[in-house]
C-alpha positions in Angstrom: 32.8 -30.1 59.6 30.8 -27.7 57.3 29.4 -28.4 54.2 30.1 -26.0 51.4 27.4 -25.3 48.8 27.2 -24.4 45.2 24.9 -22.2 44.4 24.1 -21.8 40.8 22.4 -22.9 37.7 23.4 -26.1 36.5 24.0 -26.6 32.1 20.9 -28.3 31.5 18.9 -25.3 33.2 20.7 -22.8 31.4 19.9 -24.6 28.2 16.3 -25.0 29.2 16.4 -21.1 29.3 18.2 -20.4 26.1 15.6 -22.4 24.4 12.7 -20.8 25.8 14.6 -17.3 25.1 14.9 -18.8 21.7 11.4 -19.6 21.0 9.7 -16.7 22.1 11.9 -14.4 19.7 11.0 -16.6 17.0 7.3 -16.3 17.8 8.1 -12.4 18.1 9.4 -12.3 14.5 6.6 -14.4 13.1 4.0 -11.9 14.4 6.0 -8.9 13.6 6.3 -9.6 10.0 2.6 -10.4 10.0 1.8 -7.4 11.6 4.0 -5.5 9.0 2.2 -7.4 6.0 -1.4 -6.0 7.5 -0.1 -2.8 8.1 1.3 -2.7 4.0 -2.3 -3.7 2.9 -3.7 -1.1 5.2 -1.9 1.4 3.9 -2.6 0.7 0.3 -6.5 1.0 0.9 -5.9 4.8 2.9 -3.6 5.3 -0.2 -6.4 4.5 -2.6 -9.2 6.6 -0.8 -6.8 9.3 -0.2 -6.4 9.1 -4.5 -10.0 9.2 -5.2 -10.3 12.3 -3.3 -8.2 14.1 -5.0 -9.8 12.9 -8.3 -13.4 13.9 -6.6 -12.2 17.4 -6.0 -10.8 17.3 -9.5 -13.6 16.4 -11.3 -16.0 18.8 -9.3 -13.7 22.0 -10.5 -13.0 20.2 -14.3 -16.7 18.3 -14.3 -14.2 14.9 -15.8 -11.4 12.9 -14.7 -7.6 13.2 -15.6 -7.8 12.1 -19.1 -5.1 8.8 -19.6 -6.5 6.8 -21.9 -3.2 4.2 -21.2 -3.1 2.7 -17.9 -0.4 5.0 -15.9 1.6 3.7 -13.1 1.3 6.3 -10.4 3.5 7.7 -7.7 6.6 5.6 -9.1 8.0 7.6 -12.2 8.9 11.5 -11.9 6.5 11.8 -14.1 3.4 10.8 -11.9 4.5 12.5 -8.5 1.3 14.8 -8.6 -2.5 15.2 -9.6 -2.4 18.8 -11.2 -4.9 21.3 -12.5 -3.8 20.4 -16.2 -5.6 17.3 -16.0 -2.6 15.5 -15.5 0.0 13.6 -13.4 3.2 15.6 -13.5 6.0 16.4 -11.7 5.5 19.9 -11.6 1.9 21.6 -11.4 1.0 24.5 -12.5 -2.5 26.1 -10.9 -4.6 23.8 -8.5 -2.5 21.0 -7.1 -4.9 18.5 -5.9 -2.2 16.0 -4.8 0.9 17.0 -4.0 2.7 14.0 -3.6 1.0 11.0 -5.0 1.8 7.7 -2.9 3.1 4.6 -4.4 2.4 0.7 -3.8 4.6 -0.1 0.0 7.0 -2.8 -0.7 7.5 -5.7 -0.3 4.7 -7.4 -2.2 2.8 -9.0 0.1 0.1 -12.0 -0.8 -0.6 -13.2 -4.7 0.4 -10.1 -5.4 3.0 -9.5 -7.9 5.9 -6.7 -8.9 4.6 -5.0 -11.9 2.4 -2.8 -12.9 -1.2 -4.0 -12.3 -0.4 -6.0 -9.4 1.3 -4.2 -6.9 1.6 -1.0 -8.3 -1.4 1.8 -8.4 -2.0 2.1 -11.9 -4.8 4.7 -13.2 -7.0 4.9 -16.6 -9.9 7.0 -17.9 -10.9 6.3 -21.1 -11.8 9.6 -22.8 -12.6 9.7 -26.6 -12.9 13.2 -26.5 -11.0 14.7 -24.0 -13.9 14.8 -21.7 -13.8 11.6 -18.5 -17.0 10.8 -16.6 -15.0 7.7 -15.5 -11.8 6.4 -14.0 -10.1 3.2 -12.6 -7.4 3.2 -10.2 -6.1 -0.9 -9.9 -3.7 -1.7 -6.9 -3.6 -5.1 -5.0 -4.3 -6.3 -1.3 -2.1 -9.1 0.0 -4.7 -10.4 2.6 -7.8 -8.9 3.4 -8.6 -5.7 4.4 -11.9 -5.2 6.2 -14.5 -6.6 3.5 -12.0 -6.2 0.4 -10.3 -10.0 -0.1 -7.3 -10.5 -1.1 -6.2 -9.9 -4.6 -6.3 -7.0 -7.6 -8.9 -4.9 -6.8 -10.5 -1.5 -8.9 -11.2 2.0 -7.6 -13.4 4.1 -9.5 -16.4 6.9 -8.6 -18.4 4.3 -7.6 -16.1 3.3 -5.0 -14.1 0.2 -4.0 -14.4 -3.5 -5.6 
């Protein structure tokens, strides 16, 4: 007489995979969205340099800073899509364009961070009494940190990053 055999997986090996299958796609996710989260914070930083450039070429044609004497949310409104030659953020420049696009904050908020202006959001002063800026302050916010900036609100200005 021959003997027949099954050949196959039984349930509790097929179960044993699924949960293996299940845990590594957890684990997956997990770093994936941490990944995501570093590369948000990353990007904020390039954002900010990539800002103070523009304000650097600025101020070496104009010898001062866009003049906003109100902190000014960038990159959000229509109204603060570009870094003009007027000494302004506008939506429309006329002469030098020195941004043409001006980024805003990468959502979601990541961190301590919060929605709002001064938190996650790139918001930009210079004070200028009389019309004339030596100075300026771009504030945006870093979820984690980034290289040797911690987390947290953090200021651009001339004098670089802090």
């Amino acid at each position: 007489m021959t003997k027949s055999s099954n050949r196959g997986f039984t349930l509790i090996e097929l179960l044993v995979v699924i949960a293996i299958i299940g845990l590594l796609s957890t684990l997956a996710v997990v770093a994936l969205n941490s990944a995501r989260a570093k590369s948000r914070d990353s990007k904020r930083v390039a954002d900010v340099k990539q800002m103070q450039t523009a304000l650097e070429l600025y101020f070496a044609d104009n010898n001062s800073y866009p003049s906003q004497t109100a902190a000014t949310v960038l990159g959000v409104a229509a109204t603060t899509k570009m870094l003009c030659g007027a000494g302004v953020f506008s939506n429309a420049c006329v002469g030098t364009t020195y941004m043409g696009l001006v980024p805003s904050a990468p959502t979601p908020v990541d961190g301590t961070c919060t929605a709002g202006a001064g938190s996650n959001d790139y918001t930009y002063t210079s004070a200028a009494a009389t019309g004339v800026s030596a100075t300026y302050a771009l504030t945006f916010c870093l979820g984690a940190q980034v290289g040797d900036l911690a987390a947290g609100v953090h200021t651009a200005s001339q004098n670089g990053i802090q």
